[in-house]
C-alpha positions in Angstrom: 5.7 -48.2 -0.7 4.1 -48.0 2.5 1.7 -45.0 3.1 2.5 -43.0 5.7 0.3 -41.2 8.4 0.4 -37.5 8.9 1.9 -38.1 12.6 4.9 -39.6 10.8 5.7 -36.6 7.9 5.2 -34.7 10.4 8.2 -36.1 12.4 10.1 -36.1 9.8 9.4 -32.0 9.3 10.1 -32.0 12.8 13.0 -33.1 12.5 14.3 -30.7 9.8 13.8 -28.3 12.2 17.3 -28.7 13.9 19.1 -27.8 10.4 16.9 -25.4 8.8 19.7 -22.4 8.9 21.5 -24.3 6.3 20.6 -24.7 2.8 20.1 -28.9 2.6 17.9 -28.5 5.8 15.8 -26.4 4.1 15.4 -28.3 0.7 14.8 -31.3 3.0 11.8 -29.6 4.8 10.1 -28.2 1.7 10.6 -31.2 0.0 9.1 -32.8 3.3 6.0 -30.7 3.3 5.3 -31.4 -0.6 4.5 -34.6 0.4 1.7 -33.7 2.3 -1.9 -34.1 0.9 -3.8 -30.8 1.3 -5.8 -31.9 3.9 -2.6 -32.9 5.4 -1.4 -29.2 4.7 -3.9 -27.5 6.0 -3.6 -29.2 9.5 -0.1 -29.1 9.6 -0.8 -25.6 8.7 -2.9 -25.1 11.9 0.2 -26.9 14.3 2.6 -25.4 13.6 1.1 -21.5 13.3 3.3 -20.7 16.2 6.3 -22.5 15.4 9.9 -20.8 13.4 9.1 -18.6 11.1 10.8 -21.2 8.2 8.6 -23.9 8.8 5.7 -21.3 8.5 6.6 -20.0 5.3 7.3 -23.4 3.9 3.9 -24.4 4.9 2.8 -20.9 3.1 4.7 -22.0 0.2 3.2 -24.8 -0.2 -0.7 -23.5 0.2 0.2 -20.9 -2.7 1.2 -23.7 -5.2 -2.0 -25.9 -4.3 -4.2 -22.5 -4.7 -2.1 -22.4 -8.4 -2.5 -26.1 -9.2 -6.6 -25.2 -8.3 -8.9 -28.2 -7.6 -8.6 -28.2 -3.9 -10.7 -24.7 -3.1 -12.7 -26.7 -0.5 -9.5 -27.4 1.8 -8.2 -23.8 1.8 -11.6 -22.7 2.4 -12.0 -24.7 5.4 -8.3 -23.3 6.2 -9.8 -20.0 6.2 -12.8 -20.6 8.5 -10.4 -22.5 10.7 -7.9 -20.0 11.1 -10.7 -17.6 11.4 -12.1 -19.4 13.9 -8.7 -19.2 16.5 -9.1 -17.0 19.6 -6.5 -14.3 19.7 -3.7 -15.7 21.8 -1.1 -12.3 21.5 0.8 -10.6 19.3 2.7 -12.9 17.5 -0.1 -15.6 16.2 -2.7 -12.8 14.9 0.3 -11.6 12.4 1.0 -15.3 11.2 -3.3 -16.0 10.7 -3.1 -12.8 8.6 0.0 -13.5 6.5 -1.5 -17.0 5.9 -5.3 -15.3 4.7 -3.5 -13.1 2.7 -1.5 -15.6 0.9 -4.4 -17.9 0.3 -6.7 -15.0 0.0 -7.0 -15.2 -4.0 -7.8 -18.8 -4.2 -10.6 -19.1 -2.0 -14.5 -18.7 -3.1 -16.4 -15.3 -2.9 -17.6 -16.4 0.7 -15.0 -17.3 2.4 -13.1 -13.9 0.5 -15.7 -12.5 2.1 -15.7 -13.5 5.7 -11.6 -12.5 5.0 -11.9 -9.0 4.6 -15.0 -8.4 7.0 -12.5 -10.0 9.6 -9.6 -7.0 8.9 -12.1 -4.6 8.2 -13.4 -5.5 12.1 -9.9 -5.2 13.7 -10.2 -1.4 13.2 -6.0 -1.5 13.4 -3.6 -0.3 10.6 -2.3 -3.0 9.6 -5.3 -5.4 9.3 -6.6 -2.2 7.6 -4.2 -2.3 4.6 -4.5 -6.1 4.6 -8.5 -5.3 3.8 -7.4 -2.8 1.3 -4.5 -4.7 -0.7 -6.9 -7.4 -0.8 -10.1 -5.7 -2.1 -8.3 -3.4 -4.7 -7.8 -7.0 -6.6 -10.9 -8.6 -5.9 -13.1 -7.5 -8.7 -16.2 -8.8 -7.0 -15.7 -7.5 -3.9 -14.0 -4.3 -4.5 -16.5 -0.8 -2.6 -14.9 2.3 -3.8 -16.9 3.8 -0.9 -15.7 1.8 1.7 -12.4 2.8 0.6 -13.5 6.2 0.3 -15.0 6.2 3.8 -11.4 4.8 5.7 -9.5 7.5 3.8 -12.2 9.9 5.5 -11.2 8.0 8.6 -7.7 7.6 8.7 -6.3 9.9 5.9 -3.8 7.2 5.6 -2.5 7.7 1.6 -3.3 4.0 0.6 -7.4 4.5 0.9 -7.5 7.3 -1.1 -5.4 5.7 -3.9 -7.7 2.6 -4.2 -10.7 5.2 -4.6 -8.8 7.2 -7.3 -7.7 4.0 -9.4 -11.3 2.6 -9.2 -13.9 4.9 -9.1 -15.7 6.8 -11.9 -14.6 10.0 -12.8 -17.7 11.7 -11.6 -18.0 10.3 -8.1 -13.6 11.4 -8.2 -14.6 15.1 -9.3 -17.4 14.8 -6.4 -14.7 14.1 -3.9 -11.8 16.4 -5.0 -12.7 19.1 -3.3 -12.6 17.1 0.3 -10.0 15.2 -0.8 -7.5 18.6 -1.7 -8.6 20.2 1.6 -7.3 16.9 3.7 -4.8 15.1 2.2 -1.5 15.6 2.8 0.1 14.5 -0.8 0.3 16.4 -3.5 0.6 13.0 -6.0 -3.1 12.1 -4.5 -4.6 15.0 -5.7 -2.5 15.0 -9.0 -4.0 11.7 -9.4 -7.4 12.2 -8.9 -7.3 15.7 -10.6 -6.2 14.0 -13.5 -8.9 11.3 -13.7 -12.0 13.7 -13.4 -13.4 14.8 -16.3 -13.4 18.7 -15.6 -12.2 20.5 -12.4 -13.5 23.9 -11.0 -12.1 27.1 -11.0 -12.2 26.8 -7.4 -10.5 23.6 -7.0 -7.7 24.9 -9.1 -7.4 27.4 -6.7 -7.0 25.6 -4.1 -4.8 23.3 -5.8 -2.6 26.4 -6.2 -2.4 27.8 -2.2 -1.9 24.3 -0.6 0.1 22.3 -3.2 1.8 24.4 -5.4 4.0 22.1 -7.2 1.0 20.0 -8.1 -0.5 22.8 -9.6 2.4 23.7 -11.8 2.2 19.5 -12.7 -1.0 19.5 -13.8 -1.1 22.8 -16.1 1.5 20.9 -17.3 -0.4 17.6 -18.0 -3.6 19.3 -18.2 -2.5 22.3 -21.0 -3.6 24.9 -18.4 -1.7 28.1 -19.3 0.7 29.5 -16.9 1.8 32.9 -16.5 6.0 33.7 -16.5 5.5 35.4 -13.0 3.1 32.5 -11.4 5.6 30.1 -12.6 8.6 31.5 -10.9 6.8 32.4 -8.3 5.5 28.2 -7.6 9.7 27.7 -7.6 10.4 30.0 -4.9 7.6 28.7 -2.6 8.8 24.8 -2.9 12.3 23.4 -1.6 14.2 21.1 -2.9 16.6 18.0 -2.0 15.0 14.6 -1.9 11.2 15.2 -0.7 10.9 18.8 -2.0 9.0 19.9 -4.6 11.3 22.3 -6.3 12.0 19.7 -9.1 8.6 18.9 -10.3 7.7 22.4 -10.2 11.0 22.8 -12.7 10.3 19.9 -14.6 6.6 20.9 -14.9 8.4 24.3 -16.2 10.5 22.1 -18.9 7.6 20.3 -20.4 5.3 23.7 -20.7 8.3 24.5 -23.1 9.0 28.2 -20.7 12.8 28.6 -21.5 12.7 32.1 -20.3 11.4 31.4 -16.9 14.2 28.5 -16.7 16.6 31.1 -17.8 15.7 33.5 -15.6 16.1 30.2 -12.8 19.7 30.1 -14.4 20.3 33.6 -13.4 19.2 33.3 -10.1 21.0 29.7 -9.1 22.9 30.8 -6.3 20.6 33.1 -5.1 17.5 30.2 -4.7 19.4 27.8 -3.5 20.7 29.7 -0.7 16.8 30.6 0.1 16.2 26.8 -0.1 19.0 26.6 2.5 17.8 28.9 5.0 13.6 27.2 4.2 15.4 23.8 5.3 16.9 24.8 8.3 14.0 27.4 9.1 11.8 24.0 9.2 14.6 21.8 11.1 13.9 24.1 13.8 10.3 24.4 13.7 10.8 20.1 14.1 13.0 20.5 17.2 11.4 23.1 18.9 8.6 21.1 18.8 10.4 18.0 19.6 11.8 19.7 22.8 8.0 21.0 23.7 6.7 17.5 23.9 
């Protein structure tokens, strides 16, 4: 069997190309680019970053099963620095470098990890941002709670603040939940993080109370915080309903506190609340168009 050089498989993956929309075309080019060494891959790799999007994830394919089979950390490291390395050349290659660091992200040494996540923590643009995120919530080694903590404080994007709940002490979380219930717009965020800390103020319940009421009702409810019949029909008439109201966590919250005469006294008053969710929803509908028609 005669070796062949890396001009010729490529040829031959070339040549794939032309059937690649049918299912035999693509076995043919997968099965092509197994044959490649992975030095072989990782110039190949480089080639054909721009080409169709098959041929790219085939070649992705490929680098993930080499990262599984382990022993060749040096060639996807070098990848890395490579791909790194290439000036920006518009909008469609920086999305296929990133796609490719990511999927070789968890097989490559500390350093090169490294250099990685300092890249998307540089491009200061959303997505390379939740790139840097995904990537250092499941890198033990590299994972900064604060540097998490700092681009929720920067972008108030939801995913930040989740990494910082799931991985930081309890302490430093009961330290932030005051900022973190003034600013955030989800209630499950500071459910969360409420729940993690090992005690929370008087006032933070409070607060938890005026903005989120819902949440509140949730976490008495996880938390064995006593709630009063009136507070807890009160919480139902401030929410709404349908699918991204709160009305039905404030009920179920009700349910698991065991209050069967507040959800009787919800029986009583069906038709009654959800007409006053009706007129809530289109109260707000009109708040979004008139607002819509100012800009």
């Amino acid at each position: 069997m005669h070796r062949k050089t890396l001009g010729q498989k490529l040829g031959r993956i070339e040549a794939c190309l032309m059937h690649i929309r049918d299912d035999f075309g693509r076995n043919l080019l997968h099965a092509y680019v197994a044959c490649l060494s992975p030095a072989e891959l990782r110039n190949a790799t480089l080639h054909y970053l721009e080409a169709d999007q098959v041929l790219i994830r085939a070649l992705r394919t490929r680098l993930v099963r080499v990262g599984n089979d382990g022993g060749n950390s040096n060639e996807l490291d070098q990848l890395s620095a490579d791909l790194i390395a290439l000036p920006a050349k518009g909008r469609r290659l920086d999305p296929r470098t990133d796609s490719v660091l990511s999927a070789i992200y968890p097989f490559l040494s500390v350093e090169a990890r490294k250099a990685i996540l300092e890249r998307w923590l540089d491009r200061g643009n959303k997505a390379a941002a939740a790139r840097w995120l995904k990537a250092m919530a499941n890198d033990a080694l590299l994972l900064d709670v604060e540097l998490a903590w700092g681009e929720w404080q920067s972008s108030r994007d939801p995913l930040p603040a989740k990494i910082f709940i799931q991985h930081a002490a309890g302490a430093r979380i009961a330290e932030a939940l005051p900022e973190l219930i003034n600013h955030a717009a989800e209630g499950w965020l500071v459910s969360k993080a409420a729940l993690k800390t090992p005690t929370i103020s008087e006032e933070c319940w409070h607060s938890i109370r005026g903005k989120f009421p819902a949440t509140y009702a949730y976490l008495c409810a996880k938390l064995n915080r006593s709630l009063a019949e009136a507070e807890a029909l009160a919480i139902v008439e401030e929410t709404t309903g349908g699918p991204f109201g709160d009305r039905g966590l404030a009920i179920w919250s009700i349910g698991q506190m065991k209050m069967i005469e507040v959800l009787d006294q919800l029986s009583a008053r069906y038709d009654e609340l959800l007409k006053q969710e009706m007129e809530m929803f289109l109260h707000g509908r009109a708040l979004l168009h008139s607002a819509s028609d100012r800009d």
